[in-house]
Structure formats: C-alpha cells, structure tokens
C-alpha positions as CSV (number, residue, x, y, z in Angstrom):
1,X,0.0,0.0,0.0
2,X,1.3,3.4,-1.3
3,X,1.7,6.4,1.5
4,X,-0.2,9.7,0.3
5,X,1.8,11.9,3.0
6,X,0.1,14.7,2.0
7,X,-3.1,13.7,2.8
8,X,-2.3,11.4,5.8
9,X,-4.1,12.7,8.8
10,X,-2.3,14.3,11.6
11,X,-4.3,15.0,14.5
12,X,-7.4,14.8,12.3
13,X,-6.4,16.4,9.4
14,X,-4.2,16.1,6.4
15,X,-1.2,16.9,6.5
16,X,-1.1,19.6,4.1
17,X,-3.7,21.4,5.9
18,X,-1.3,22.2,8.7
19,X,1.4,23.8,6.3
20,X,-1.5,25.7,4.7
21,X,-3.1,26.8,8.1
22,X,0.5,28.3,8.9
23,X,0.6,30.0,6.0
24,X,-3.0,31.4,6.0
25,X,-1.8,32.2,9.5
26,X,1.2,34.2,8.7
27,X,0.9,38.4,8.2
28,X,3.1,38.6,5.7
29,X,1.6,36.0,3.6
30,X,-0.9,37.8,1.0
31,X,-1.5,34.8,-1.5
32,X,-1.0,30.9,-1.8
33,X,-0.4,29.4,-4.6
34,X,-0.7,25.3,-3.6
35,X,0.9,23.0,-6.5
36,X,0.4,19.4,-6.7
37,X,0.2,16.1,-7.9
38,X,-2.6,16.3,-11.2
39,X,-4.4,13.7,-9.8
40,X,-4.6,15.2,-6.4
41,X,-6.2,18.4,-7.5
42,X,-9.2,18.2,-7.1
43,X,-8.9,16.6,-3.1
44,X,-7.2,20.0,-2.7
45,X,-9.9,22.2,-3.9
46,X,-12.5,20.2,-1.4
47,X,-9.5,21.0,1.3
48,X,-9.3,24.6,0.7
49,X,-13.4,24.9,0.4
50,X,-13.7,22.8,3.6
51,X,-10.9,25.0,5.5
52,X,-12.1,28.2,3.8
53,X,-8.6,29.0,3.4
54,X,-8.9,32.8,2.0
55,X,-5.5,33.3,1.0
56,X,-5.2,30.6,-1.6
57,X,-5.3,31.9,-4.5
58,X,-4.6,29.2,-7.4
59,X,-4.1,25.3,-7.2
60,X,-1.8,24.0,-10.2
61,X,-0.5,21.1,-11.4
62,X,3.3,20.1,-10.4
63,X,5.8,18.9,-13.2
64,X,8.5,16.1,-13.4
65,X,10.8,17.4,-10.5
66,X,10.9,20.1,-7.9
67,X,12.3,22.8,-10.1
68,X,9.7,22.2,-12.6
69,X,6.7,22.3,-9.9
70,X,8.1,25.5,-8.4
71,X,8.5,27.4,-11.8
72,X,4.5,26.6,-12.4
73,X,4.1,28.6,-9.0
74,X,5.9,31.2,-9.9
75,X,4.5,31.6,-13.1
76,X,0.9,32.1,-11.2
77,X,2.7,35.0,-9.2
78,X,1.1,38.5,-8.6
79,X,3.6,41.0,-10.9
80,X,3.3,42.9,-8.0
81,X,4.3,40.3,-5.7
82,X,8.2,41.1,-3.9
83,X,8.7,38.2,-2.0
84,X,8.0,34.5,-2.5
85,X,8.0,31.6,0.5
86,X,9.1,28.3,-1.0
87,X,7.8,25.6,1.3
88,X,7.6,21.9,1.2
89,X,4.0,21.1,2.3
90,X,5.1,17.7,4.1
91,X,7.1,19.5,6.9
92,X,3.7,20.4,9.0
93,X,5.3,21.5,11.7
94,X,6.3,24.6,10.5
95,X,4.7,27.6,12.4
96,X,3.4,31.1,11.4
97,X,6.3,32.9,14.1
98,X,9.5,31.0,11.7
99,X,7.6,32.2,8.5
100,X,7.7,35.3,10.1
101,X,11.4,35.5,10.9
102,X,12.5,33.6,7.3
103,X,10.8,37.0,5.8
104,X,12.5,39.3,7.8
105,X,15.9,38.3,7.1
106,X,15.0,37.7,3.3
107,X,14.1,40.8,3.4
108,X,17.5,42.0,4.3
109,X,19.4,39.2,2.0
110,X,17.6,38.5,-0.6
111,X,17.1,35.0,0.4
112,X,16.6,32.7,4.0
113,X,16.0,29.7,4.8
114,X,15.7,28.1,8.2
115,X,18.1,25.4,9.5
116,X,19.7,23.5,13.0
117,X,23.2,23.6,13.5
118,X,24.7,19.6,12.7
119,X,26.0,18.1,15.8
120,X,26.3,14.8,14.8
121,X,30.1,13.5,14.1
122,X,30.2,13.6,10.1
123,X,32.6,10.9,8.6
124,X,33.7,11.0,4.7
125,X,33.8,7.5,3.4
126,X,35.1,5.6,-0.1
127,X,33.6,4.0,-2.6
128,X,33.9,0.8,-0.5
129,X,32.4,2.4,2.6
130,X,35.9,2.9,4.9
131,X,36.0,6.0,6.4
132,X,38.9,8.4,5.1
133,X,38.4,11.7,7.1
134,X,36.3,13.7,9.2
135,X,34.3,16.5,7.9
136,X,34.2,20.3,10.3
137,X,30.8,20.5,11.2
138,X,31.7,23.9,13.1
139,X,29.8,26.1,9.9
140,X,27.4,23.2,8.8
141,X,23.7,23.7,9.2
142,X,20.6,21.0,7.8
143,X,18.3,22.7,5.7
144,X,14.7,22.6,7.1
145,X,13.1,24.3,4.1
146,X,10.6,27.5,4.4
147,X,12.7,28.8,2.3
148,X,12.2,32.6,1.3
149,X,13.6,34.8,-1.5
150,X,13.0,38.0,-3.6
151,X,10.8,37.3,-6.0
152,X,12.8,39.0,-9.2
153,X,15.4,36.5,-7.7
154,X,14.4,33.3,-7.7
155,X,12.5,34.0,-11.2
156,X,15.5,34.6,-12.6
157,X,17.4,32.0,-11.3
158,X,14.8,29.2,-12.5
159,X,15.0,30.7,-15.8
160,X,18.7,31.0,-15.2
161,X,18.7,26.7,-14.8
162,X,16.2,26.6,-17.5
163,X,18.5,28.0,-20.0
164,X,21.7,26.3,-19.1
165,X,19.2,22.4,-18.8
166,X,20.8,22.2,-15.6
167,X,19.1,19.7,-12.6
168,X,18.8,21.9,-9.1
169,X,17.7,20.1,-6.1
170,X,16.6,22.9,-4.0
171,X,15.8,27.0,-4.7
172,X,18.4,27.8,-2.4
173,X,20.7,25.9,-5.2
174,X,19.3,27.6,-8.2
175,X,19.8,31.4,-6.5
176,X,23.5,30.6,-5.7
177,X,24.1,29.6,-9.5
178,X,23.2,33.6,-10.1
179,X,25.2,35.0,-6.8
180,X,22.2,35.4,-4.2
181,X,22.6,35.2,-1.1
182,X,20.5,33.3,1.6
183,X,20.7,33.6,4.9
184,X,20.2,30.5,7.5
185,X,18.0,31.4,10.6
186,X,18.6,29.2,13.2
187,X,15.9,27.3,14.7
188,X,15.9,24.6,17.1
189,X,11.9,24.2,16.9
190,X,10.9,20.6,15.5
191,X,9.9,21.1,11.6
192,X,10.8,17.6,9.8
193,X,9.4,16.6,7.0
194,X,6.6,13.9,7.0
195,X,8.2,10.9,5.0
196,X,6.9,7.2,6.0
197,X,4.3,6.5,8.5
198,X,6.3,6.4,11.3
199,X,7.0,9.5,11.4
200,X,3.1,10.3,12.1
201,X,3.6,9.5,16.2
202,X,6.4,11.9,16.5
203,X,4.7,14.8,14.9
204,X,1.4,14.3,16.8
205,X,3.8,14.1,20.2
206,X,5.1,17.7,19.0
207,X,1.7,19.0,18.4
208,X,0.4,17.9,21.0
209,X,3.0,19.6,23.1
210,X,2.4,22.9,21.6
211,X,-1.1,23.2,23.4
C-alpha cells in the first residue's frame, strides 16, 4: 500500500492542511499558490473549500521534479508580488512565528531559509564504505526548508537553470548559481518533513505539546 503523506491525517487532518493553516496564519503571507500532484487536484480544492482558506489563490499542477513544480508557482505569481516563500508542504510542523522571521531576514538578503546547527560527528567514506576523514561540522547547518527569496530573484534563477538544462535540487541551489545570497535562521523548533508513516507519532507528540 502506497503512503499519500500529504493527505495522511495528523491530529485529524491532512497533513497539508497544517502547512497551509500556517501560511494562512502568517501576516506577511498575501497569497498561496498550492501546487500538486494532477491527480490530487481536485482533493485539494474540497481541502481549501472545507478550510475556507482565504488566501489561496490558485491550485496548479506540479511537473517532473521540484524545479519544474516550483516554476509553475511562480508563473501564477502577482507581478506585484516582492517576495515569495518556498515551502515543502510535508514538513507540517512549521509555524506562522518562523515564517515570520525567514521574511524578515530575506528581506535584508535577498534570500533565507531556516536550519539547526549539525551536531552529529560527520565521517567522509570511499567507494567501499571505509571512512577516510572527518568532515568540520563547526559552519554546517541541515536545511529545514521554508525557504524565502526576492521574487525578481528566484524567477531569474529558475529561468537561469532553464537556459543552461541544468538539474537543481533545491531554490536555495538555483539562487547561488546567479550569486544570491540566503541567509540561514537558526531554529531549534521541531519542523521535519513527513516521509513514512512512522514518522506520524512523532509529529502528533510535538503537536500535542504545543497546546
């Protein structure tokens, strides 16, 4: 059996509904612009109707890979729109006080993202798995998406990859291909992303301790 981890319930509702209520939630959000799976569509439309989330403003289809789904969001963009929130709906954890801080220091830089400092001993390893060195971990931060940018930006940094048929796993990858800079705001606050069922206890234990 396949796992729909958008629409897996967490504490009685899809998971996708919490990103979006965060969102909805957040003052400097103006618009939404949800993109998914074609097939899913139309279980987002009853989702919004059902929320009556105001703010969402256009559901579209998603392409082949991240960089293509994200360009279809930006192509629905407001021309008068000057900053865009890139966020990855199956992290639903995120709340409307780090959206609020990932604007304000985009706002200064162009570009932010939030992240945790790595603690974790990192070891570089061979093709045959033996470890051959250590690697600093003293300036390395994980990603945890909620990523926000200028939106003159990060259009022309998709068009940027577009143009050279270049693959970009992230927007924070396809802004430093045009010399952008993105800040990383700390934040310790639990925001991981959703990815087998098992991860569905933890996040209603973090929820649950937010009341």
């Amino acid at each position: 059996m396949g796992f729909d981890k958008l629409f897996a319930l967490l504490s009685d509702e899809p998971i996708i509904a919490h990103s979006i209520a965060a969102f909805e939630e957040a003052p400097s959000v103006d618009e939404i612009i949800l993109v998914g799976r074609t097939e899913s569509l139309t279980e987002l439309e009853a989702l919004v109707r059902r929320r009556n989330f105001r703010k969402v403003s256009a559901i579209v289809p998603g392409g082949r890979r991240r960089q293509d789904s994200v360009a279809r969001g930006l192509e629905r963009l407001a021309s008068a729109t000057d900053f865009v929130a890139v966020h990855d709906a199956a992290r639903p954890l995120v709340r409307p006080g780090l959206i609020e801080r990932i604007y304000g220091a985009a706002r200064t830089h162009g570009g932010a993202t939030s992240g945790v400092a790595v603690i974790d001993t990192l070891k570089r390893v061979n093709d045959d798995q033996l470890v051959v060195g250590g690697v600093d971990r003293a300036q390395l931060f994980a990603d945890r998406n909620s990523a926000d940018f200028s939106a003159r930006a990060l259009e022309k940094a998709y068009r940027t990859v577009a143009e050279a048929a270049v693959e970009v796993t992230d927007e924070i990858s396809a802004v430093e291909r045009v010399g952008g800079q993105v800040m990383i705001v700390p934040n310790e606050e639990k925001n991981f992303k959703i990815t087998v069922p098992s991860d569905l206890p933890l996040a209603e234990f973090v929820l649950r301790e937010r009341v």
